[in-house]
Every structure is written in structure tokens, then in C-alpha cells.
C-alpha positions as a printed Julia matrix, in Angstrom:
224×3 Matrix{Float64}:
 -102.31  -12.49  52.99
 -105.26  -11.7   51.83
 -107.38  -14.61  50.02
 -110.79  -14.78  47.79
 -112.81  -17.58  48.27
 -115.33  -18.12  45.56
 -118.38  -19.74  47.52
 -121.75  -21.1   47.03
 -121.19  -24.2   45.71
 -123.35  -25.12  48.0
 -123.67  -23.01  51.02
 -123.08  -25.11  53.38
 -119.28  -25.8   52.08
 -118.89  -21.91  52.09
 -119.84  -22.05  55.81
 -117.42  -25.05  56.33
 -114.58  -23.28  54.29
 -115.24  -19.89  56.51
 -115.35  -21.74  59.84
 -112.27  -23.73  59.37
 -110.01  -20.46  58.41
 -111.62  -18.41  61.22
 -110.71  -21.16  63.38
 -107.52  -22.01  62.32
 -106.81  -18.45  62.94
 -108.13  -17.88  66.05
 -105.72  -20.59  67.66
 -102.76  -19.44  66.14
 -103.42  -15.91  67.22
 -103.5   -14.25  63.85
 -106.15  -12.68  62.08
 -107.86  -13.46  58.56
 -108.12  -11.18  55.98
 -110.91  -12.71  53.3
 -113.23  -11.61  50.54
 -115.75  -13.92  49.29
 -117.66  -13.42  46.17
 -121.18  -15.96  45.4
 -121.07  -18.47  42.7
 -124.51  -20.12  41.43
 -124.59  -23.89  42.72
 -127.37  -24.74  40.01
 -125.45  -23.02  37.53
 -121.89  -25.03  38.54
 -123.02  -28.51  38.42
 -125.47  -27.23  34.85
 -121.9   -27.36  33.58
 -120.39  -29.65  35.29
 -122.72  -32.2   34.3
 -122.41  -31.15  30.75
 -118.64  -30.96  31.23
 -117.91  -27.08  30.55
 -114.99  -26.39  31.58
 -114.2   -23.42  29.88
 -117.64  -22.07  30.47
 -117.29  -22.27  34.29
 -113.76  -21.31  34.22
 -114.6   -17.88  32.79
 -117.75  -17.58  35.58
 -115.09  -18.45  38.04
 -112.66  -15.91  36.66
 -115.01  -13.24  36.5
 -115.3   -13.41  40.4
 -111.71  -13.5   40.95
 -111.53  -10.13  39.13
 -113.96   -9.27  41.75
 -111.96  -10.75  44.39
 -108.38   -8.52  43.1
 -110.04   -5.66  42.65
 -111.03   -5.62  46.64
 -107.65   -6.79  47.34
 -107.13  -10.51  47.35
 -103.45  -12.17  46.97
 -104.93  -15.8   45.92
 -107.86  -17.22  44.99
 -109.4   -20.73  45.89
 -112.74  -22.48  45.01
 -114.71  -23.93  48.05
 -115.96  -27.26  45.98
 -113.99  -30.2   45.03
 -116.7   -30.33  42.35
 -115.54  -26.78  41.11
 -111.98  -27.89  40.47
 -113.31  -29.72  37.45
 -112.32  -26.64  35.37
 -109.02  -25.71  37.23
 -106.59  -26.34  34.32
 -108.89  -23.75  32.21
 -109.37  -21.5   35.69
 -105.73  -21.28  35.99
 -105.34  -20.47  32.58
 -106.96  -17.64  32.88
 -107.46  -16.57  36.64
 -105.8   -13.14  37.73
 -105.28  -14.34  41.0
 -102.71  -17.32  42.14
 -105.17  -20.17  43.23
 -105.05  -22.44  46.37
 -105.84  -25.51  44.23
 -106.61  -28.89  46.27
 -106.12  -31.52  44.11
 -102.3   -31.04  44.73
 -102.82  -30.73  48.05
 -105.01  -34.02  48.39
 -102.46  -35.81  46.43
  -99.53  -35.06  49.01
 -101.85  -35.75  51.62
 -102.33  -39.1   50.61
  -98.82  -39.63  49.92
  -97.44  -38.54  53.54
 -100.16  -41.47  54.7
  -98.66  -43.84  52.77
 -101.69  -45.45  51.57
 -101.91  -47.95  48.97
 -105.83  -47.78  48.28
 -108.48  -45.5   49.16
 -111.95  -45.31  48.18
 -113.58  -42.38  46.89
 -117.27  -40.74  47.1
 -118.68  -37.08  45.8
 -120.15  -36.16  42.68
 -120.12  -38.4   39.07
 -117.13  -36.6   37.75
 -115.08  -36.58  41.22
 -115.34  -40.12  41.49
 -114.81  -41.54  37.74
 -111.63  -38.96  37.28
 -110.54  -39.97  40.27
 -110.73  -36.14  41.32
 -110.17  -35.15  38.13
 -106.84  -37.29  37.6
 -104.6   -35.42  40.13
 -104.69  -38.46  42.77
 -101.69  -40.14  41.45
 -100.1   -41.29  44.72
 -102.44  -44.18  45.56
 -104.55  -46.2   43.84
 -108.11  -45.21  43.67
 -111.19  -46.91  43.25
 -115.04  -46.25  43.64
 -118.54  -46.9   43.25
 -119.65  -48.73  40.09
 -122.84  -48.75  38.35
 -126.27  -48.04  39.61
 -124.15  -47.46  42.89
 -122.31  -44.38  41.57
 -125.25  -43.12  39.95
 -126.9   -43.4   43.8
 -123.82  -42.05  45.25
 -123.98  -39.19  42.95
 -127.56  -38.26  42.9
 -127.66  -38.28  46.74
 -124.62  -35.72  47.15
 -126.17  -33.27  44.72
 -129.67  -33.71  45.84
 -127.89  -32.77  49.95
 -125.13  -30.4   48.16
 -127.69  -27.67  46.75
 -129.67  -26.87  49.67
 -126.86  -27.54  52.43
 -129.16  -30.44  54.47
 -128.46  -33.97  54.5
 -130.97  -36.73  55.05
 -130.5   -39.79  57.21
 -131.58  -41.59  53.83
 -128.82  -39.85  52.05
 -126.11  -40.33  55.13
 -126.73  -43.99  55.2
 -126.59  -44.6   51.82
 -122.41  -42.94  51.9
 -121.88  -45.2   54.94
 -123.4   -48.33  53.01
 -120.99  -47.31  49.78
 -118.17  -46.82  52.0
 -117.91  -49.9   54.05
 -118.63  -51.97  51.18
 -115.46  -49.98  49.4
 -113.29  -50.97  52.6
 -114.94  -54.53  52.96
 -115.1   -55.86  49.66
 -112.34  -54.18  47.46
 -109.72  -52.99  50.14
 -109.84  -49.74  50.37
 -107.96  -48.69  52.9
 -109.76  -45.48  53.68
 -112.8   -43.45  52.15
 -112.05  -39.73  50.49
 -114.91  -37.53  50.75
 -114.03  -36.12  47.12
 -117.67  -33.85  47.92
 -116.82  -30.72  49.94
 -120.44  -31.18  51.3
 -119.99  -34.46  52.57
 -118.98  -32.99  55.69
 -122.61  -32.53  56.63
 -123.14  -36.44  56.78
 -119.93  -37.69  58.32
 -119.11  -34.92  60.82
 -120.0   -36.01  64.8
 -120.69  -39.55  63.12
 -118.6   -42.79  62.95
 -119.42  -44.22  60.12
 -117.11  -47.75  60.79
 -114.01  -47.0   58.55
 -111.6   -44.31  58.2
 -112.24  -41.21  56.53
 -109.86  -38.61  54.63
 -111.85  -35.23  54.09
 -110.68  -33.31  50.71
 -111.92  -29.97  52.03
 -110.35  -30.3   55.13
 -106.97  -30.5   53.81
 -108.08  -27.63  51.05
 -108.39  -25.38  54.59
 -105.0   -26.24  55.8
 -103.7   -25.56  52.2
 -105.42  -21.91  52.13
 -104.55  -21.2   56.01
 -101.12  -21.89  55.15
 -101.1   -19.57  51.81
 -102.69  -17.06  53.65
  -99.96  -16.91  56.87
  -97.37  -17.17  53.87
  -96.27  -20.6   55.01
């Protein structure tokens, strides 16, 4: 199947997105058929900070259009920060989407977690991504510490580079999650996180969002 992946949001999760389909492909000897189409980062989290859902839904949207018109079956948005207007996106999308807050949630089920932690942006951690999670209890940063948490990820998510100021701050947050209020596991509820736990151990388990958004949009796209 063909699929539309709205990217951008920040480049670097694009790239991460790409890689992991081409990939997944690649082994299983088929061959991926994609069209992506550029959403504004700055823009996204201008609205998502403000809480626009509607407003971003109808950016999104217009891209999907984009996205049918060259021939895409389904739709999905590479940022676990975008999905904070997927009620209003699906509302009005032409397109089927891939969305991973579903997928996350069965995820965490099959693990049979009782507690996880979670880190990303502001919204992503207070909703508890949004208020899909459902199957586990979820808890996070508080105070000044979520305000660190979140400042860091956007200040690494818009230009696609981490710092080693900004990767040990997520490994402080997240052992302190697992030490001192049992969570059982961290989330990486930031697509972009990726670029500050990948090749590292940061000393407690970690459950990547966007890597289970891949296998969601692999499968969707092999008609599984």
C-alpha cells in the first residue's frame, strides 16, 4: 500500500520514520511505496503550545490532500507531538491514518506493565499522550522538572541535534522516574528522543513510541 507520511516535525524524526520503513522492508523482501509531504516544526509546536487543535488539524489535512492526490492509501504523522490534534485530523483527513496512540496503548498492554514513566514534550507528558494510554498507569515529571524536560526536547527536536547537556538531563529524569516512583519503564512519548537514547544505555528500560508507530505503518502498508 501506498502511505503519506507528513514529516518535518523535526527532521530528524522524518529521517527516523524513513529509515525504519526502508528497513523494515528491505528484510522482508518487499518494497515501499511512500510520499512524504513537509510540515513546519516552528509552526506545529506555535500551536501546540497554544493548544490548536483544529488549526493544525486543517495544516495537517491540507497535506494529506497532497498526499491522495499522488496516490497514498493512509496517512500517518511522524511526531508523537503532532497527534495532539488527531481526533480533529481524523475528523477531517481524506486519507485513513496510521495513528500511534492506539498502537502505543496495545503495546503496553501485551508487556503487561503496571507503571511506566513518560518523557517528550509538555502536552505528551501531562495528557499522558494525549489520554490514549489507558492500559497502565502513567506518571511523569513534575514541576520545574517537566518544564526542563520539556524545554530540552524542543530546544533538540527543531534542529534534529541533541546535546550531551540535553541527553543527560532525560537520563537524570528517567532514573529518578524508575528509582523513586516505580516506574517500571520510561516511554519516549518525543519521536526525537531517539537521537539521545539510541547506541546509549541509559540504566533503565526504555519503550520508544515511534518505534512501535513504524511497525504500525509497516504493517498498514504490507496490508497486515
Amino acid at each position: 500500500m501506498h502511505i503519506g507520511l507528513i514529516g518535518g516535525i523535526g527532521p530528524a524524526a522524518t529521517d527516523f520514520y524513513y529509515r525504519g520503513l526502508i528497513d523494515r522492508h528491505t528484510k522482508a523482501g518487499t518494497v515501499l511505496d511512500v510520499t512524504i509531504a513537509h510540515a513546519d516544526a516552528r509552526q506545529m509546536t506555535g500551536n501546540l503550545t497554544i493548544k490548536d487543535t483544529k488549526a493544525q488539524a486543517e495544516i495537517f489535512a491540507r497535506l494529506i490532500h497532497r498526499m491522495a492526490a499522488a496516490g497514498a492509501k493512509a496517512a500517518a504523522v511522524t511526531s508523537m507531538g503532532g497527534h495532539f490534534c488527531a481526533q480533529d485530523l481524523e475528523a477531517i483527513s481524506p486519507l485513513p491514518l496510521v495513528n500511534a496512540i492506539p498502537a502505543v496503548n496495545e503495546a503496553l498492554r501485551a508487556r503487561g506493565l503496571r507503571r511506566i514513566g513518560i518523557i517528550g514534550t509538555r502536552n505528551v507528558m501531562e495528557s499522558s499522550l494525549y489520554g490514549g494510554i489507558t492500559s497502565v498507569e502513567v506518571i511523569h515529571p513534575e514541576g520545574e522538572k517537566l518544564g526542563q524536560v520539556h524545554d530540552a526536547y524542543v530546544a533538540m527536536a527543531v534542529p534534529g541535534h541533541v546535546t550531551e547537556g540535553q541527553r543527560s538531563l532525560f537520563f537524570k529524569i528517567g532514573a529518578e522516574l524508575c528509582r523513586d516512583h516505580g516506574a517500571e519503564a520510561i516511554v519516549l512519548g518525543g519521536t526525537d528522543l531517539f537521537l539521545a537514547f539510541a547506541g546509549h544505555d541509559p540504566g533503565f528500560p526504555v519503550i520508544d513510541c515511534a518505534d512501535i508507530h513504524v511497525d504500525a505503518i509497516y504493517a498498514r502498508s504490507v496490508g497486515a
